[in-house]
Chimera marker file (.cmm) of the C-alpha trace (Angstrom):
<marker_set name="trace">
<marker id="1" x="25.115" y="-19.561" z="31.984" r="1" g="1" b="0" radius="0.5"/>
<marker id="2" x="25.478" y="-16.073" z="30.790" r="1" g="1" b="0" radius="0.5"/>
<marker id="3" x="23.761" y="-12.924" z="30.909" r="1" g="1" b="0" radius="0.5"/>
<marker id="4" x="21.908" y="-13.977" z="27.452" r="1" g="1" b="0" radius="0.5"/>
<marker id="5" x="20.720" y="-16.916" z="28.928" r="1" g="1" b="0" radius="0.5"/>
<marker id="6" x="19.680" y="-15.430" z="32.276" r="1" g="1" b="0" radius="0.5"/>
<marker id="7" x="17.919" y="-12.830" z="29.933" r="1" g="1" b="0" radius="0.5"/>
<marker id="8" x="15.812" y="-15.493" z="28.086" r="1" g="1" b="0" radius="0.5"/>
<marker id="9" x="14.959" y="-17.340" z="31.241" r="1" g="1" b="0" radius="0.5"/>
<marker id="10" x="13.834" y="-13.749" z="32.480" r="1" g="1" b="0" radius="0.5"/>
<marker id="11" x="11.731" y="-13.410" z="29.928" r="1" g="1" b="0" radius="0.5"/>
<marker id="12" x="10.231" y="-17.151" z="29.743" r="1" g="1" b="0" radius="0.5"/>
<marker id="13" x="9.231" y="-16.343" z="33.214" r="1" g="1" b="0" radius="0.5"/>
<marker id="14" x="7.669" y="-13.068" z="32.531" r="1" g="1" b="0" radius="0.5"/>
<marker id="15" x="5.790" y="-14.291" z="29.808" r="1" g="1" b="0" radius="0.5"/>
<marker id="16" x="4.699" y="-17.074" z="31.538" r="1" g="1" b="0" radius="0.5"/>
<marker id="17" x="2.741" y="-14.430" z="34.253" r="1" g="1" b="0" radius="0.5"/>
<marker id="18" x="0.967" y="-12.947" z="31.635" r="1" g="1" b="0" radius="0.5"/>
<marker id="19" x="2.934" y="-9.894" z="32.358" r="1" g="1" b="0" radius="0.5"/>
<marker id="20" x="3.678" y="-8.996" z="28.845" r="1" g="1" b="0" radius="0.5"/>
<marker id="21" x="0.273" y="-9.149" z="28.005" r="1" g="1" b="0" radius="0.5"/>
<marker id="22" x="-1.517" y="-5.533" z="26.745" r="1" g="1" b="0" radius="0.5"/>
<marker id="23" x="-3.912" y="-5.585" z="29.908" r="1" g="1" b="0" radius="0.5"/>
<marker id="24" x="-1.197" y="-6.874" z="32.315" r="1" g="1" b="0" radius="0.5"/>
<marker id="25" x="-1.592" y="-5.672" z="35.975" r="1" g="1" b="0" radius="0.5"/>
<marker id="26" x="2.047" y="-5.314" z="35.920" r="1" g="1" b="0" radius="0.5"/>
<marker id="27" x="2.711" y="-3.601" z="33.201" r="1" g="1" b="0" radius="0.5"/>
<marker id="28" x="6.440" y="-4.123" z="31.757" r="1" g="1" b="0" radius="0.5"/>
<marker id="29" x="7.285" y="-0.620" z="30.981" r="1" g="1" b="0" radius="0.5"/>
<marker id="30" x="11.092" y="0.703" z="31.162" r="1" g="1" b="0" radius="0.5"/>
<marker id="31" x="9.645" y="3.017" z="33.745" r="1" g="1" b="0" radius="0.5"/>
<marker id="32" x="7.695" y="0.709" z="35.709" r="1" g="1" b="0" radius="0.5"/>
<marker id="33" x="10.660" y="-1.317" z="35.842" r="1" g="1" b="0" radius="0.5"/>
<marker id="34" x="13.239" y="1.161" z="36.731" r="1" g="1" b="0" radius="0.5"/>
<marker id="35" x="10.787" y="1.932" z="39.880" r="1" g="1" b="0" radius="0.5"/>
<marker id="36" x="11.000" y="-1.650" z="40.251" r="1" g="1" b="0" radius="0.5"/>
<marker id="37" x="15.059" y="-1.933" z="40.232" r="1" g="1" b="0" radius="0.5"/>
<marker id="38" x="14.749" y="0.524" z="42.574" r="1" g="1" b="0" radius="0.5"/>
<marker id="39" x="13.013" y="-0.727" z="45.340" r="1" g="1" b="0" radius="0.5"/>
<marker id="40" x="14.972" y="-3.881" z="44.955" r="1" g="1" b="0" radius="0.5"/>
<marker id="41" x="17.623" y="-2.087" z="45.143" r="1" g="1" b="0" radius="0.5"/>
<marker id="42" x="16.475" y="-0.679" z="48.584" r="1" g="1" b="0" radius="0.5"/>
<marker id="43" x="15.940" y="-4.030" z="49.830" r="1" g="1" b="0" radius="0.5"/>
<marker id="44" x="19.485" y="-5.167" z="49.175" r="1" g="1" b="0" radius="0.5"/>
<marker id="45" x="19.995" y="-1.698" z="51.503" r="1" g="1" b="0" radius="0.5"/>
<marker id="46" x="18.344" y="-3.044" z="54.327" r="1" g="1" b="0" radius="0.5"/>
<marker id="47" x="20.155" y="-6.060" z="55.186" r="1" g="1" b="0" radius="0.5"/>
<marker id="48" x="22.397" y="-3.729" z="56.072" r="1" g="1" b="0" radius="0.5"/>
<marker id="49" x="21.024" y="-1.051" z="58.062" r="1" g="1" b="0" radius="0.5"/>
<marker id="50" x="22.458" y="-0.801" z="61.455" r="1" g="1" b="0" radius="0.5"/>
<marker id="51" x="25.323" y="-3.334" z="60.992" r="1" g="1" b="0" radius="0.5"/>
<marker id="52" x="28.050" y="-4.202" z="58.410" r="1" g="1" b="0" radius="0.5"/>
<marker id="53" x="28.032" y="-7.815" z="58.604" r="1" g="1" b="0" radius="0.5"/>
<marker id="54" x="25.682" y="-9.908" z="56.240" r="1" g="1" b="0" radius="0.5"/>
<marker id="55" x="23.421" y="-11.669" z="58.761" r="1" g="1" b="0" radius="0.5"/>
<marker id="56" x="20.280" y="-13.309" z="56.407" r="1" g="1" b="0" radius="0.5"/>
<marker id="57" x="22.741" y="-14.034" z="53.601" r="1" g="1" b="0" radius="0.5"/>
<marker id="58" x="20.231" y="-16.243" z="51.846" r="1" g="1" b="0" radius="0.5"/>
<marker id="59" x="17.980" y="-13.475" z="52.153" r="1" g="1" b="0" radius="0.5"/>
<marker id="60" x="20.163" y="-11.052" z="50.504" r="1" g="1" b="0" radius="0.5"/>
<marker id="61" x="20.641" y="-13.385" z="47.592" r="1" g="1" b="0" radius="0.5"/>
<marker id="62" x="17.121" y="-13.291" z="47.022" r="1" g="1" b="0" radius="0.5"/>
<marker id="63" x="17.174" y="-9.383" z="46.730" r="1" g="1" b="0" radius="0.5"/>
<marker id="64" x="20.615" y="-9.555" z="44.875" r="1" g="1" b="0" radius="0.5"/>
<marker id="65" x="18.820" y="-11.729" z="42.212" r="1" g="1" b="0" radius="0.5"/>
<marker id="66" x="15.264" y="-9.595" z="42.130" r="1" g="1" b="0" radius="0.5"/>
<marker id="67" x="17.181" y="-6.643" z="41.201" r="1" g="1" b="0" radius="0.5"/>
<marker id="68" x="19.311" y="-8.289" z="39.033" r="1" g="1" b="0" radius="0.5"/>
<marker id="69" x="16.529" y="-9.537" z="36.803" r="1" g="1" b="0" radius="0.5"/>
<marker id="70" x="15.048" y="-6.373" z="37.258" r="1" g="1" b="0" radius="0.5"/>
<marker id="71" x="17.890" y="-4.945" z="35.860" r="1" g="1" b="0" radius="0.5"/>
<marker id="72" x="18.464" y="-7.502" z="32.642" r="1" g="1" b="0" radius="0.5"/>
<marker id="73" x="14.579" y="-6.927" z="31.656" r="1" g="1" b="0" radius="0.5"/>
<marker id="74" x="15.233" y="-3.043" z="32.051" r="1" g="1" b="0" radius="0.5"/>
<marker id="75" x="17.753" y="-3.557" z="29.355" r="1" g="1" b="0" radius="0.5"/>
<marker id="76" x="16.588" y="-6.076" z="27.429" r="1" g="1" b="0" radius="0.5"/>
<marker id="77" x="13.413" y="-4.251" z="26.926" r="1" g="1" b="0" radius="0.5"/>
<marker id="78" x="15.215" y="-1.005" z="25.916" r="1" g="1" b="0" radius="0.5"/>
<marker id="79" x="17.245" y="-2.691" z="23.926" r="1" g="1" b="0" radius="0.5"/>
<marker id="80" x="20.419" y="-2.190" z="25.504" r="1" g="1" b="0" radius="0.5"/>
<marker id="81" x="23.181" y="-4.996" z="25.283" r="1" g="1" b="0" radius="0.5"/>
<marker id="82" x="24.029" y="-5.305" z="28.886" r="1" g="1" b="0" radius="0.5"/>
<marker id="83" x="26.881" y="-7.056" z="28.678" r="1" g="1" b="0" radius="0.5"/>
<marker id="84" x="28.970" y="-4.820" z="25.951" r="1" g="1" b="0" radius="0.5"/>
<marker id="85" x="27.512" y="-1.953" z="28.466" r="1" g="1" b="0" radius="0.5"/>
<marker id="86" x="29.044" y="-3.127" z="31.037" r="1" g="1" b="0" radius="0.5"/>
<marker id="87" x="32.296" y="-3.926" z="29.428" r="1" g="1" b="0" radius="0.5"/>
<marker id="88" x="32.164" y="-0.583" z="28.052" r="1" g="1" b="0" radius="0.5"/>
<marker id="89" x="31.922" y="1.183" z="31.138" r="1" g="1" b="0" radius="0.5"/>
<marker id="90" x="34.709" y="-1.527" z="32.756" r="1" g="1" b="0" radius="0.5"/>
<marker id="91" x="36.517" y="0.337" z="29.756" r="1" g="1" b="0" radius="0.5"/>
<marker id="92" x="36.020" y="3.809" z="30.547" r="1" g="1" b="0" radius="0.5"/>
<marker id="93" x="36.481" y="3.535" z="34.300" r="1" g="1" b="0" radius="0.5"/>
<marker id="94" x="39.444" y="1.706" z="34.092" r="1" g="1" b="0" radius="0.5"/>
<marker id="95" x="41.041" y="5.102" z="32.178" r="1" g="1" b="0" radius="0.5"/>
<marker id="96" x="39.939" y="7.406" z="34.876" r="1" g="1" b="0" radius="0.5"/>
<link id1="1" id2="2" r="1" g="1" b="0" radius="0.2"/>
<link id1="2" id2="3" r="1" g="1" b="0" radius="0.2"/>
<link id1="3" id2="4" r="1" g="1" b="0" radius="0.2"/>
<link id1="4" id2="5" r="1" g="1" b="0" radius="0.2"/>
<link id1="5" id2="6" r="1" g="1" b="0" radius="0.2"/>
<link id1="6" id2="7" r="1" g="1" b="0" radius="0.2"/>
<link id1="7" id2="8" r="1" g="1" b="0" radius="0.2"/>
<link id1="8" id2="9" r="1" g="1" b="0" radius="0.2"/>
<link id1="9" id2="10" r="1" g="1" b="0" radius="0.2"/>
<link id1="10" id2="11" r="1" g="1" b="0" radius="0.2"/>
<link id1="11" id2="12" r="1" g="1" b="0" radius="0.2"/>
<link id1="12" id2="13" r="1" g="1" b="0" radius="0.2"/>
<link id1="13" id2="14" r="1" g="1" b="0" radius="0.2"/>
<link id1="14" id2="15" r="1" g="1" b="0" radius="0.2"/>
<link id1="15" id2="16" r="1" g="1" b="0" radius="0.2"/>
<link id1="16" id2="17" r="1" g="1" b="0" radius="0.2"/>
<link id1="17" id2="18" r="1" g="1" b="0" radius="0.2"/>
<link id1="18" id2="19" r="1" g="1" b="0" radius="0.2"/>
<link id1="19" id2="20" r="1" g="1" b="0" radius="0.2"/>
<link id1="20" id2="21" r="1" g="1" b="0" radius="0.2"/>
<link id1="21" id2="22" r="1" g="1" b="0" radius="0.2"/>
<link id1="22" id2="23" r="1" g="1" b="0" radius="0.2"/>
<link id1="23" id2="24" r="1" g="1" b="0" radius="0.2"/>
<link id1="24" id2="25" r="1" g="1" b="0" radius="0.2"/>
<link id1="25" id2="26" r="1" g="1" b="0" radius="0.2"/>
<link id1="26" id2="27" r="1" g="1" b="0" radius="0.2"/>
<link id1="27" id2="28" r="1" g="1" b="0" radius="0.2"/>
<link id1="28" id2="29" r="1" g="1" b="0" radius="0.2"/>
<link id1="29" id2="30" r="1" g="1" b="0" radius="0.2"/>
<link id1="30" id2="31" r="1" g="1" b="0" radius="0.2"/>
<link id1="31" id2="32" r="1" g="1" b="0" radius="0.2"/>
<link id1="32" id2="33" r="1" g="1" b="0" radius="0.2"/>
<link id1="33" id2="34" r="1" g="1" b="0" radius="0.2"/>
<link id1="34" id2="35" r="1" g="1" b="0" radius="0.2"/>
<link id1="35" id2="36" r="1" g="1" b="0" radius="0.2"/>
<link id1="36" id2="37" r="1" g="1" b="0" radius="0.2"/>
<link id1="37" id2="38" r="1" g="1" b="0" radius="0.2"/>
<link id1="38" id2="39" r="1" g="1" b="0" radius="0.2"/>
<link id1="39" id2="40" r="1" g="1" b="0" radius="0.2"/>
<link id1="40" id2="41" r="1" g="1" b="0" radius="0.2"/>
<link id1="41" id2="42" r="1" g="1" b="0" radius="0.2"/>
<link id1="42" id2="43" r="1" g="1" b="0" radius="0.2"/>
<link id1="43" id2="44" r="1" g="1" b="0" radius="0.2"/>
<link id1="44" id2="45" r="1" g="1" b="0" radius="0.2"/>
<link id1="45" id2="46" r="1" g="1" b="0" radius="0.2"/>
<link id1="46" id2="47" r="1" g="1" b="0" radius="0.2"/>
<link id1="47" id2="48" r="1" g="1" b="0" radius="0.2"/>
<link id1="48" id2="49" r="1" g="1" b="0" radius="0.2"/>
<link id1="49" id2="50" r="1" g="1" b="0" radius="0.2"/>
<link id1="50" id2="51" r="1" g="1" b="0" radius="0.2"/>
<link id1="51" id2="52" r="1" g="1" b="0" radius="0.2"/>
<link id1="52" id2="53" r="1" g="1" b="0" radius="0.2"/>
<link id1="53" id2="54" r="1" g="1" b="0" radius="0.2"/>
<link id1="54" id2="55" r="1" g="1" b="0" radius="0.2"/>
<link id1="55" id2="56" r="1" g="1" b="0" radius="0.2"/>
<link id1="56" id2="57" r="1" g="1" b="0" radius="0.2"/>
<link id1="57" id2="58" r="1" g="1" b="0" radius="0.2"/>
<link id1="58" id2="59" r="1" g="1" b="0" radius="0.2"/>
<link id1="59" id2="60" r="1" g="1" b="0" radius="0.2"/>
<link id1="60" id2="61" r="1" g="1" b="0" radius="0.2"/>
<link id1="61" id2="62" r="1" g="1" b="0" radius="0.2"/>
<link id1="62" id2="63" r="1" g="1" b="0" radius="0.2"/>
<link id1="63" id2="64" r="1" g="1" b="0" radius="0.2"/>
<link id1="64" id2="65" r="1" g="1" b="0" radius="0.2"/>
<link id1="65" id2="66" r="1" g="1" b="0" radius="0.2"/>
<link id1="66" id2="67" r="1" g="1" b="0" radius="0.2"/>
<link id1="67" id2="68" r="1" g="1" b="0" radius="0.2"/>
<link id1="68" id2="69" r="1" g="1" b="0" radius="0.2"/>
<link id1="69" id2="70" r="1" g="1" b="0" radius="0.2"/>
<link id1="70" id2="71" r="1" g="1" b="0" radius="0.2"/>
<link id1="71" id2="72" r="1" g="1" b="0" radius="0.2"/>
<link id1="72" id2="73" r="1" g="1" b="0" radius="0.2"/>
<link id1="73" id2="74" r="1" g="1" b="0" radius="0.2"/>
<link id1="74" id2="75" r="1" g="1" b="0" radius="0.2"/>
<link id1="75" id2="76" r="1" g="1" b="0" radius="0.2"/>
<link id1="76" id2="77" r="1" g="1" b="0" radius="0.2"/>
<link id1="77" id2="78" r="1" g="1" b="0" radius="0.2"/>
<link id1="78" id2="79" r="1" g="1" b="0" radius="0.2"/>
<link id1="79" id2="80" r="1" g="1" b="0" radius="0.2"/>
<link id1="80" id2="81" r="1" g="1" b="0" radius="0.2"/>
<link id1="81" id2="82" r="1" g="1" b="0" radius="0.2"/>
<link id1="82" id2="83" r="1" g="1" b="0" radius="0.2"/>
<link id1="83" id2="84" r="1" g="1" b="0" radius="0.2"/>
<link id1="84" id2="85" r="1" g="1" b="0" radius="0.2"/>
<link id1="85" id2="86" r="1" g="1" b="0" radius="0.2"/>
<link id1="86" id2="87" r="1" g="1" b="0" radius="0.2"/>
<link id1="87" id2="88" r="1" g="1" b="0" radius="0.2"/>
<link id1="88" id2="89" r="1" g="1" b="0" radius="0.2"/>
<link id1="89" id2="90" r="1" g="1" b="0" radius="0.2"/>
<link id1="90" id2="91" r="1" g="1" b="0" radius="0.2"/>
<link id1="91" id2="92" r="1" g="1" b="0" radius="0.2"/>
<link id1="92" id2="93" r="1" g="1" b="0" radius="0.2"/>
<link id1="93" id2="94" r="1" g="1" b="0" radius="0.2"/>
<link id1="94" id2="95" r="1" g="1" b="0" radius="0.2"/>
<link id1="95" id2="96" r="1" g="1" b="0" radius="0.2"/>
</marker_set>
């Protein structure tokens, strides 16, 4: 599966919570969802908070994955092509 397909199964799933939806309690806005990414992201943080080693490593899958469909609906939404992003920036970063 690729990032295309992960985004459409995002999506499937989103749609199928009514979030999309003009009176949606979650609202899918790029800033909504950037908050969102975010506190994922702080999540992943926490599994490692007073120790290096992964101890719940199922549980930090989970997070892993909520931010990473966080992140592909971010994009996908703005309109971004995540995956020529990210070879872009593999690009750039490899000529620092």
């Amino acid at each position: 599966m690729n990032i295309r397909d992960l985004t459409t199964k995002m999506h499937e799933f989103v749609r199928s919570k009514g979030w999309y939806e003009p009176k949606s309690p979650r609202p899918q806005t790029p800033r909504n969802l950037a908050i969102s990414l975010s506190l994922e992201a702080t999540e992943v943080l926490e599994h490692f908070q007073w120790r290096d080693e992964i101890i719940e490593k199922d549980e930090l899958a989970s997070e892993l994955a909520d931010a990473a469909l966080y992140l592909l609906q971010l994009a996908s939404i703005s309109g971004i092509d995540l995956e020529q992003a990210i070879l872009k920036k593999l690009e750039t970063n490899a000529s620092r």
